[in-house]
N, CA, C and O atoms as a DFTB+ gen file, in Angstrom:
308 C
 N C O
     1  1      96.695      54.451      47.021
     2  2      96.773      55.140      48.278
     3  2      96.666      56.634      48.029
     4  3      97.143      57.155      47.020
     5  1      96.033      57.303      48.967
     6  2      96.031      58.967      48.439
     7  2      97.420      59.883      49.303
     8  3      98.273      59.386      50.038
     9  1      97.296      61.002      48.994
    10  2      98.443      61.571      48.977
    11  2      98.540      61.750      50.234
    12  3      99.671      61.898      50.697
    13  1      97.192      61.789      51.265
    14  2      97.331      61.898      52.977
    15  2      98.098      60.795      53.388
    16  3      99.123      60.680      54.061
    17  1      97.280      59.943      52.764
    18  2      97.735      58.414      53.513
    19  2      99.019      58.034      53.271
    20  3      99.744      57.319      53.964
    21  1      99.312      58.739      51.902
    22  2     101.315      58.182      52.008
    23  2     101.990      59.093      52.680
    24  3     103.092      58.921      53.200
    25  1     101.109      60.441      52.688
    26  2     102.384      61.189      53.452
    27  2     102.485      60.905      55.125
    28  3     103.525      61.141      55.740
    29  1     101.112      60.299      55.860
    30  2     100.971      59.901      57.149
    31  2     102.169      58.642      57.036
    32  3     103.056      58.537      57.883
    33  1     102.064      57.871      56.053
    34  2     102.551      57.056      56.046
    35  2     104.345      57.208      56.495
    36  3     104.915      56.850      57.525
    37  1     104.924      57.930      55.170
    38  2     105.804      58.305      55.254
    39  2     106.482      59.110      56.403
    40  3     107.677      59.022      56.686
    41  1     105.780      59.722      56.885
    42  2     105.734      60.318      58.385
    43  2     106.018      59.712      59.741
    44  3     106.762      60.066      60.655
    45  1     105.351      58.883      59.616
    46  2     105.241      57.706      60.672
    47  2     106.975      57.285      60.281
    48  3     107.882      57.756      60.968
    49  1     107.220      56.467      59.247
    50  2     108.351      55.328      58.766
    51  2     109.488      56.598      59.122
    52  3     110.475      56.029      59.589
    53  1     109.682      57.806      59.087
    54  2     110.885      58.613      59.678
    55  2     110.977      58.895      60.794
    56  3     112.129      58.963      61.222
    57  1     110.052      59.128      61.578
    58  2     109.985      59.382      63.215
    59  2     110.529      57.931      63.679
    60  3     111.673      57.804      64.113
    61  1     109.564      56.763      63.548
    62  2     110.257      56.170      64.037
    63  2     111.945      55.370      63.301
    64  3     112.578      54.677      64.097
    65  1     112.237      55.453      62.570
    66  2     113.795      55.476      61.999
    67  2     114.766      56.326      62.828
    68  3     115.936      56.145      63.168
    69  1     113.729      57.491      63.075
    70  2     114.752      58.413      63.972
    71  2     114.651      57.919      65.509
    72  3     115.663      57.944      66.210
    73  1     113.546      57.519      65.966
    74  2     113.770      57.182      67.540
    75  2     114.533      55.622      67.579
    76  3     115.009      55.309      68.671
    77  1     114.684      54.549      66.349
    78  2     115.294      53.559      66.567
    79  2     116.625      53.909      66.745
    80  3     117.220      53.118      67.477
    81  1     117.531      55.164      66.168
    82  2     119.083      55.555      65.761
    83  2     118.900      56.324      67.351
    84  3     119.907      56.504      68.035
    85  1     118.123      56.565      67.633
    86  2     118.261      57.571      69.230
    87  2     118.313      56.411      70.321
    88  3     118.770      56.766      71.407
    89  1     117.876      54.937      70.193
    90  2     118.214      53.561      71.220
    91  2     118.032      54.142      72.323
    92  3     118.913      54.992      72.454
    93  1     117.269      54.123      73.280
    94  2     117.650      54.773      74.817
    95  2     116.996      55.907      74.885
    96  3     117.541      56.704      74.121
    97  1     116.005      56.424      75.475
    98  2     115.630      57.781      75.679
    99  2     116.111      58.655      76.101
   100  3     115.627      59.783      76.018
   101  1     117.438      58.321      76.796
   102  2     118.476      59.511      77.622
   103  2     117.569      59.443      78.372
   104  3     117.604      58.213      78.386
   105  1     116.173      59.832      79.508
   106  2     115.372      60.255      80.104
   107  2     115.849      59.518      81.454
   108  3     116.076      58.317      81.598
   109  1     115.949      60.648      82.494
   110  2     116.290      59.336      83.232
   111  2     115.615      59.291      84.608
   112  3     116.036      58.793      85.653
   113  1     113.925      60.235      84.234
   114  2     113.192      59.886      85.387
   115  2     112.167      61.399      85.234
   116  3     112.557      62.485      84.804
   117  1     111.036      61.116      85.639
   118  2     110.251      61.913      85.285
   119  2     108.583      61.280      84.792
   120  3     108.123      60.282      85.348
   121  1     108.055      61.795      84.036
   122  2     106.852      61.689      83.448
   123  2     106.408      61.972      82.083
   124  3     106.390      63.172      81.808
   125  1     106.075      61.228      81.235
   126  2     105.668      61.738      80.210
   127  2     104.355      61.552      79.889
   128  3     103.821      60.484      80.188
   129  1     103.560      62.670      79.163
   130  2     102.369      62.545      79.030
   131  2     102.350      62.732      77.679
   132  3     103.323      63.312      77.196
   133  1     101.082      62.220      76.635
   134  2     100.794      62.676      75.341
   135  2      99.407      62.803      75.124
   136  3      98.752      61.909      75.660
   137  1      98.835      63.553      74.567
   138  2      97.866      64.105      73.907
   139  2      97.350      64.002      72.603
   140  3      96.856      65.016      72.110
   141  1      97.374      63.118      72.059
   142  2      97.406      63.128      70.812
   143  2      95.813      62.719      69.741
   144  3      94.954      62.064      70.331
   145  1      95.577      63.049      68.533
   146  2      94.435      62.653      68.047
   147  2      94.495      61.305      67.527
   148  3      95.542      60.911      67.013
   149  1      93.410      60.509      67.613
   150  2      92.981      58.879      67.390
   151  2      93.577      58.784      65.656
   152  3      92.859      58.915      64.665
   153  1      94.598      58.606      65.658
   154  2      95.095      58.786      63.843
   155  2      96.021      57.741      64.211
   156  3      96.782      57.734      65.179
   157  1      95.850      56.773      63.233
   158  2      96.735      55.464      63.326
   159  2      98.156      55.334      63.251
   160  3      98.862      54.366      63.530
   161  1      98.534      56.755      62.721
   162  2     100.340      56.879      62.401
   163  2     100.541      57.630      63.772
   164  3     101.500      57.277      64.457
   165  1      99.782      58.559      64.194
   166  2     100.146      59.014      65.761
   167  2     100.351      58.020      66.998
   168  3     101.169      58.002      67.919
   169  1      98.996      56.991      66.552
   170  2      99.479      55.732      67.451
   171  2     100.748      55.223      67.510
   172  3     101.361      55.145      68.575
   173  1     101.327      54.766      66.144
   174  2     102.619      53.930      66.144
   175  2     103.340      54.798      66.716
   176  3     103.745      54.493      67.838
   177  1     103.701      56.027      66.204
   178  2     104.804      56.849      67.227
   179  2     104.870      57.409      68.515
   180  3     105.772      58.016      69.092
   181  1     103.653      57.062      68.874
   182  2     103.275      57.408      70.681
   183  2     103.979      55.850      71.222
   184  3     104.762      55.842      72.172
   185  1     103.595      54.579      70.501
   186  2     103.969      53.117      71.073
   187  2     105.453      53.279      71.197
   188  3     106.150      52.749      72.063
   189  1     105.925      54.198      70.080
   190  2     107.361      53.942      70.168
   191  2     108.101      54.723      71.385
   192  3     108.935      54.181      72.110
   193  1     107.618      56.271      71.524
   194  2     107.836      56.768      72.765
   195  2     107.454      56.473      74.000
   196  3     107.903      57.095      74.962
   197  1     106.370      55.253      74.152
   198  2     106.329      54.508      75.324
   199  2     107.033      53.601      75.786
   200  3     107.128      53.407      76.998
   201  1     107.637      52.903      74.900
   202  2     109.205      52.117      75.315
   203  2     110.293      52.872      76.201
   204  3     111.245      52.387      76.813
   205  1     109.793      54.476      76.072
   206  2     110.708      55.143      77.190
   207  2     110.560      54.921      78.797
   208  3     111.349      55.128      79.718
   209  1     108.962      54.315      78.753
   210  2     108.485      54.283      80.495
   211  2     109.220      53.084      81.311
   212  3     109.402      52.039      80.687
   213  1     109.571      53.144      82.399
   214  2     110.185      52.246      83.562
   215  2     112.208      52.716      83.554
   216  3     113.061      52.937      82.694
   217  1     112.164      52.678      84.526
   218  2     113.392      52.731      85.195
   219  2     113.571      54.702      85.923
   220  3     114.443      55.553      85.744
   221  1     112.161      54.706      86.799
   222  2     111.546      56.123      87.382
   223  2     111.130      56.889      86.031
   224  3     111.427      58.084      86.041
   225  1     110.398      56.344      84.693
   226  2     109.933      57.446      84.171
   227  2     108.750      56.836      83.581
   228  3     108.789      55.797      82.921
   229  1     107.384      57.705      83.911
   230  2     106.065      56.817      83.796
   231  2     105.503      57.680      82.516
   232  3     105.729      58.856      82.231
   233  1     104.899      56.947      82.008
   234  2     104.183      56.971      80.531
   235  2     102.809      57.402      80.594
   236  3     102.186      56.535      81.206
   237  1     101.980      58.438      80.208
   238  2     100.473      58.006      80.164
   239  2     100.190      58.539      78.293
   240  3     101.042      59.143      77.641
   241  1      99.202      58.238      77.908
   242  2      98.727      58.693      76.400
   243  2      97.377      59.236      76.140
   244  3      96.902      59.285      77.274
   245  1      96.737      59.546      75.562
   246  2      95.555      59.757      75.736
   247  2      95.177      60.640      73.882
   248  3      95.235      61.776      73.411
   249  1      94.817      59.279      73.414
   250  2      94.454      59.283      72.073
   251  2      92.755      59.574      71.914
   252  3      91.849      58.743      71.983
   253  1      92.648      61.268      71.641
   254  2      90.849      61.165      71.194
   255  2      90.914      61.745      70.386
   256  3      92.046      62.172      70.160
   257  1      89.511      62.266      69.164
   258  2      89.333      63.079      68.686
   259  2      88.730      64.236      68.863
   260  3      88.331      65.018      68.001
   261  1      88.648      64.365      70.634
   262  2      88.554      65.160      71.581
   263  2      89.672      66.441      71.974
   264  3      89.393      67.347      72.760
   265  1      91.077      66.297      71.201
   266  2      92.249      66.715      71.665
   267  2      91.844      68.051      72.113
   268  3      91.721      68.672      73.169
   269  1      91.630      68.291      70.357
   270  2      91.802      70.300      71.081
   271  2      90.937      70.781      71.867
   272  3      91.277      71.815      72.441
   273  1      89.519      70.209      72.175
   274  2      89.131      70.453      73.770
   275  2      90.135      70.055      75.050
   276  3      89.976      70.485      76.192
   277  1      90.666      69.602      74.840
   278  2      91.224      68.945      76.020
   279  2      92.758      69.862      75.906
   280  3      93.165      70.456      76.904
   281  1      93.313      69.889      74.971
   282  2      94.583      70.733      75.202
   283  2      94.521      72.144      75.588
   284  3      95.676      72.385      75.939
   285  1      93.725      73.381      75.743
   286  2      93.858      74.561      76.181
   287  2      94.026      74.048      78.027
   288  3      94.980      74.345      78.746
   289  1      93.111      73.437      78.333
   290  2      93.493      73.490      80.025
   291  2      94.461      72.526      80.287
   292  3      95.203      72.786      81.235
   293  1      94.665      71.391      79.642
   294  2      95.743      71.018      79.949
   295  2      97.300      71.447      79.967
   296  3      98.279      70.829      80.387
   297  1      97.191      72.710      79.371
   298  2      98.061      73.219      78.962
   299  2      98.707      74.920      79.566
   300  3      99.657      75.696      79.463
   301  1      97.204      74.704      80.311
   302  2      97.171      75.986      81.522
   303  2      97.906      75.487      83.272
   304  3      97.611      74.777      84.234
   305  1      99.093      76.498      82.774
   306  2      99.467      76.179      84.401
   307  2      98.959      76.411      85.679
   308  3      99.560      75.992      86.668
């Protein structure tokens, strides 16, 4: 394995360790959106922060390798 792929790796296996010990999103209504690039360890930890959606708080994701076009205006109020 190369040194990206374990450290994505490794990356991934602590985020979510940390959102399993966090149980519950606290969130308790609202919207969440993500932005993120098509990278397979970003996936798993976006799936895991989507377990936050329902009970008034809606989920959307939006995985490309399009991001940083897409993040300056999304990001303009």
């Amino acid at each position: 394995m190369g040194m990206m792929t374990r450290l994505a790796a490794a990356s991934a296996v602590a985020l979510l360790a940390a959102g399993a010990a966090q149980a519950g999103c606290g969130i308790k209504g609202g919207r969440i959106n993500v932005l993120a690039n098509d990278f397979p360890a970003l996936r798993a930890v976006v799936d895991e922060a989507a377990k936050c959606a329902g009970d008034g708080v809606t989920f959307a994701r939006n995985h490309t390798a399009k991001h940083r076009e897409i993040s300056v205006p999304a990001l303009t109020a």
